[in-house]
N, C-alpha and C positions, 0 to 999 in steps of 0.2 A: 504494500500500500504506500512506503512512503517513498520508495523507488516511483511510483507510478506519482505521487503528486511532486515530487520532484522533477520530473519531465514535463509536464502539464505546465509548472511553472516556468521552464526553462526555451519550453516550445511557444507560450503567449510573449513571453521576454522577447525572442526573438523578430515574433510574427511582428511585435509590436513597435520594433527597432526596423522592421522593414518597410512599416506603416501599411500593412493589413491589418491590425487592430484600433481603431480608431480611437481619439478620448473622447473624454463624456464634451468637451467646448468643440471640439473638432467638425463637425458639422458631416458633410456628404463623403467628404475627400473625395471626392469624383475629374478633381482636377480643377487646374487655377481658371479656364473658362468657364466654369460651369455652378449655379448656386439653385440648390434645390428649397424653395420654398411651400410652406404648409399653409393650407388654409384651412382655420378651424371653423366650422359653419353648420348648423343642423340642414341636414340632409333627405330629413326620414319627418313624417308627422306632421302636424299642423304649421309646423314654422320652416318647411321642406324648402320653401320659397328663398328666404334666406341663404342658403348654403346655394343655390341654383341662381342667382341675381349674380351673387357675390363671387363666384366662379367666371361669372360672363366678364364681370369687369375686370379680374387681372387678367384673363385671356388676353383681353382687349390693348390694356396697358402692356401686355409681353409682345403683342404683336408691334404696337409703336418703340416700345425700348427695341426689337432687335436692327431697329432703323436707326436711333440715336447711341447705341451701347450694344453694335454690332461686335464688341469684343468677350460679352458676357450672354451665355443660355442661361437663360431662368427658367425652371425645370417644377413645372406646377405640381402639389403633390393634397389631396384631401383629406377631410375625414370628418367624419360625422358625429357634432358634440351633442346632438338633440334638443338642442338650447335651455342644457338643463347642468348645476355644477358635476355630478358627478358624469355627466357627459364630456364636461370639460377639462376634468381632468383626466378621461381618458384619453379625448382625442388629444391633447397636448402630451401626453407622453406617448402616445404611437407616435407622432411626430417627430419626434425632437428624441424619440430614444430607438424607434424600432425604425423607421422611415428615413433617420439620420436627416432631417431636414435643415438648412443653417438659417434661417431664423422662419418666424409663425406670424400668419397676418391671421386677425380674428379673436373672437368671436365676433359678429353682430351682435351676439346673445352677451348680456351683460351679465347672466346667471352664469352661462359657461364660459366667462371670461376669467370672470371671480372665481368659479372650481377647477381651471387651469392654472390660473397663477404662482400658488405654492411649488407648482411642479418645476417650473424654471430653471432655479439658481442651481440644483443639482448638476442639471444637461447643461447649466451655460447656453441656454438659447434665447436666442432676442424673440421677442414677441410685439406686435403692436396692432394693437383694435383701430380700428376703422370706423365702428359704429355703437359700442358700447358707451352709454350715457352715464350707469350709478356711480354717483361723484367718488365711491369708496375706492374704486379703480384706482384715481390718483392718487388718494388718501395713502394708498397702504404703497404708490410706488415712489422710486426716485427714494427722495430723503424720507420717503415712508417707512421705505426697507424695503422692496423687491428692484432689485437693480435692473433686472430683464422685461420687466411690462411697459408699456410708450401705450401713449393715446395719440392718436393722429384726431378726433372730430372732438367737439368743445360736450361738457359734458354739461348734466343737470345743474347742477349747483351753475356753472356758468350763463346755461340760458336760461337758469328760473332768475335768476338778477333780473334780467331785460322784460322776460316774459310778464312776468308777474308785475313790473312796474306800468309796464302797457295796458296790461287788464285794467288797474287802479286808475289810470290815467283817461282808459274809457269812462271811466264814472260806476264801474260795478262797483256794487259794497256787499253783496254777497253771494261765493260763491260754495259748489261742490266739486268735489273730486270722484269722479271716476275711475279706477286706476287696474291695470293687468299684474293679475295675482302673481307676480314673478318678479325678479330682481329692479328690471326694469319699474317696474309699477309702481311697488311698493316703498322703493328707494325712492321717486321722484313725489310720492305722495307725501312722505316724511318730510322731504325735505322742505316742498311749499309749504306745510302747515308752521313751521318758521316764517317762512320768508312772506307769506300773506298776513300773519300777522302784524310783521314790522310795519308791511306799507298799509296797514286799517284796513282791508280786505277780512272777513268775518266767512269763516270755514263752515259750515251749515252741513255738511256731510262727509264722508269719507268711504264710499263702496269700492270692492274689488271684485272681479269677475276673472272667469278663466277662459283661458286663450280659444278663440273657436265657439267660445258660446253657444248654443240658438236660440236659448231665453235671456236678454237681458232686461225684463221689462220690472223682475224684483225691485233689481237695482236703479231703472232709474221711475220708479215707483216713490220709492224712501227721498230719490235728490227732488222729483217735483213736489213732494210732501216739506219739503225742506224750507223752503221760502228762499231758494238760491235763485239769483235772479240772470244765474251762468251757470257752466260748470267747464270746469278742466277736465281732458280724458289723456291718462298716459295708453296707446293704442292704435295696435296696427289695422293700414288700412278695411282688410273684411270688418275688421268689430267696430270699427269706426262706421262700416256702409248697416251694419245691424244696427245700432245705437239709431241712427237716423232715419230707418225703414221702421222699426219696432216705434219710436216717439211717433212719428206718424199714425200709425195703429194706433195710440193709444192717445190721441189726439192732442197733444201739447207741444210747444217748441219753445227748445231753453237757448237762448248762442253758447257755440261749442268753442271752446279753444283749445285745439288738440295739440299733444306733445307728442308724435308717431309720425303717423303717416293719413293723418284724416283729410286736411286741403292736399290733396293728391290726384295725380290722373287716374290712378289705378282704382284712387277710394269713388272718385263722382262714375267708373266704369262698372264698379262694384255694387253700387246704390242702383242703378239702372233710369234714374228719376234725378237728373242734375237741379229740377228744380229744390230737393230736398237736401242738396249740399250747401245750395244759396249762403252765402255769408262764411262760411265756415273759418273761424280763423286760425294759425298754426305759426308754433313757433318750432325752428326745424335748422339743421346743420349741411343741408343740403337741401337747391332749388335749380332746378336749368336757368341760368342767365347765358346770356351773350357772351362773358369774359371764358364760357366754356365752348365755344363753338368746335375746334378742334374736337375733343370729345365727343360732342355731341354729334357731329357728322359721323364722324366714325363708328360711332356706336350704332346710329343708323345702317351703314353699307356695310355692316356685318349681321345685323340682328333684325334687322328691319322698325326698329321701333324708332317713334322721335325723339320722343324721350323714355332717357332709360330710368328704371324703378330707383330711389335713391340706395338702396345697396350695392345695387351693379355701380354706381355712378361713385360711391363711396371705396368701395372695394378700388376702383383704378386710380385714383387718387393714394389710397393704401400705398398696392405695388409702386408708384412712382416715389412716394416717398420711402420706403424703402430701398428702392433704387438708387436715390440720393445720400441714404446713408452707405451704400455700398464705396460711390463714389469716392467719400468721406474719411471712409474708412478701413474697407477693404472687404475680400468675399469668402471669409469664413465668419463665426459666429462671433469672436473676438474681437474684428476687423466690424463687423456691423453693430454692436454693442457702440463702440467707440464710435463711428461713425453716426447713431443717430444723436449723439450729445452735439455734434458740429451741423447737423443739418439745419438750413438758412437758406428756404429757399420760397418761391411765389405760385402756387398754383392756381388754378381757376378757380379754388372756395376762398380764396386769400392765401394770408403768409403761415407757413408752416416752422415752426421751431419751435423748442422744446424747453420746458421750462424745470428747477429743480423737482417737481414730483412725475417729471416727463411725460409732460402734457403740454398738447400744442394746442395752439388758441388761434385757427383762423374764425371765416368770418361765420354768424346763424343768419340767417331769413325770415323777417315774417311774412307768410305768405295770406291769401285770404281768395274763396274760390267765389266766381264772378263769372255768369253767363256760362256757367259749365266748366269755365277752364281755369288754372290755375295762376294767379298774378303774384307778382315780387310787389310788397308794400316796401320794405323794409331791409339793406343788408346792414349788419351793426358788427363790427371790429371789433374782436372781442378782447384785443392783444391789447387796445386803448384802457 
């Protein structure tokens, strides 16, 4: 036996010296052209959508870098977190341990963004969300303690500042919350029930629903019983086209100020009845403007759509700033680590760089849907 782990030992020594046995920072070793990246995204389920937007847009962004950054394959790799924590720490260690990926774009899901994150510091692999909002993200990164998680999109706490002052500044004085029973929801409900109180806004309810619903009429039962003269809904577009199909039904209309994806094309496509999206207004981290045209053609003459879902649209923005820290830094996991602390760069949502809890603050949107279709009232700097 100890003849036998003697060799064992003396045969990994070797393989390891010849660089067949990889380290845990080391990433693909597939060679200096080549960076294989992970997309953590629910796949499967009600939130299938997600992982399937969010895949179109780095495709999208790999096909424009092999034009600008014709020196570097980016080598797309997935997996399916269910946008649930224990989803995400799975799929981040398939990733980053069994897939050898050199760094993770993702969650969307801020549930499995938060139950992949511990997983990190072990592998040494960079990670950075694209679309997770719960402010705890930043909280626990950077000078939080996980050295490996970056946020590329501005999170709750950032756009409930703007958000929530614009409400108060329309003249509501009270409102309710709606909110999706999940990290996402229940994180951005906490946190406005602060931040409405600071600015005199008066909280009149607090419901949660779950993802996919087909009843939601309990819930906004309790908020018309409420005497809210509004309400906030953290919610993706389907439950955002139910919310406003069901108040129909049940004969009332509150104004909506969604924090998802409710003023969206996908939500008045969803609704079937644009007259019932009328007004709707949203405060959101991505909007198709002009200063995205590139994109936005592009994304066109591949997919056919005009505009793409803001995951698709989030996700290419992701890869490209990752790409930028590759730039930076260089194209193993140690090399992109370092590299996203220097990135300092301009994309179509605004300025991207990275702050001590490594979180980047470009710009939010308020949008507001009019005539069926979705308009930009609002882009606000959020770096200011």
């Amino acid at each position: 036996m100890r003849q036998r782990q003697w060799w064992a030992s003396w045969a990994v020594g070797l393989l390891a010296s010849a660089g067949v046995v990889g380290c845990a920072g080391g990433g693909t070793g597939a060679g200096d052209g080549e960076i294989k990246v992970g997309l953590s995204a629910a796949f499967s389920g009600k939130s299938a959508y997600y992982g399937q937007d969010s895949k179109k847009g780095i495709e999208l962004a790999i096909d424009r870098l092999k034009q600008t950054m014709p020196d570097v394959k980016f080598t797309l790799v997935t997996a399916d977190d269910e946008c649930s924590p224990q989803g995400g720490a799975s799929a981040f260690h398939r990733l980053a341990d069994v897939d050898r990926v050199d760094a993770i774009l993702g969650s969307p899901c801020s549930s499995a963004t938060l139950g992949g994150m511990p997983t990190l510091p072990k592998s040494g692999t960079p990670a950075m969300t694209f679309g997770s909002t719960n402010a705890k993200i930043s909280q626990q990164s950077g000078v939080g303690g996980n050295k490996h998680m970056w946020r590329m999109n501005v999170d709750d706490s950032i756009m409930g500042r703007h958000w929530v002052k614009y409400i108060a500044d329309a003249g509501v004085k009270r409102v309710a919350v709606l909110a999706a029973n999940n990290d996402f929801g229940r994180g951005g409900a906490d946190l406005y029930k602060g931040q409405l109180a600071a600015a005199g806004v008066q909280l009149t309810a607090t419901e949660f629903y779950d993802l996919g619903s087909s009843d939601l009429r309990p819930q906004l039962s309790k908020i018309r019983s409420s005497g809210a003269e509004a309400f906030i809904t953290f919610a993706e577009a389907p439950d955002c086209a139910q919310m406003l199909r069901q108040m129909k039904e049940m004969g009332f209309r509150l104004p909506m100020y969604g924090r998802g994806a409710c003023a969206s094309a996908e939500a008045v496509r969803l609704i079937g009845d644009p007259k019932l999206a009328e007004g709707v207004q949203e405060a959101t981290y991505w909007a198709a403007t002009d200063t995205q045209r590139e994109m936005l053609d592009a994304y066109k003459a591949k997919y056919g759509d005009a505009v793409p879902p803001y995951n698709g649209a989030l996700a290419y923005y992701g890869m490209m700033t990752l790409a930028e820290a590759v730039k930076q830094g260089g194209k193993d996991r140690a090399g992109i680590l370092a590299g996203f602390k220097k990135v300092n760069f301009t994309t179509g949502i605004g300025p991207i760089t990275f702050d001590e809890h490594n979180q980047a603050h470009p710009n939010m949107f308020i949008l507001k849907i009019e005539g069926g279709q979705v308009k930009v009232l609002n882009v606000i700097d959020t770096g200011k």
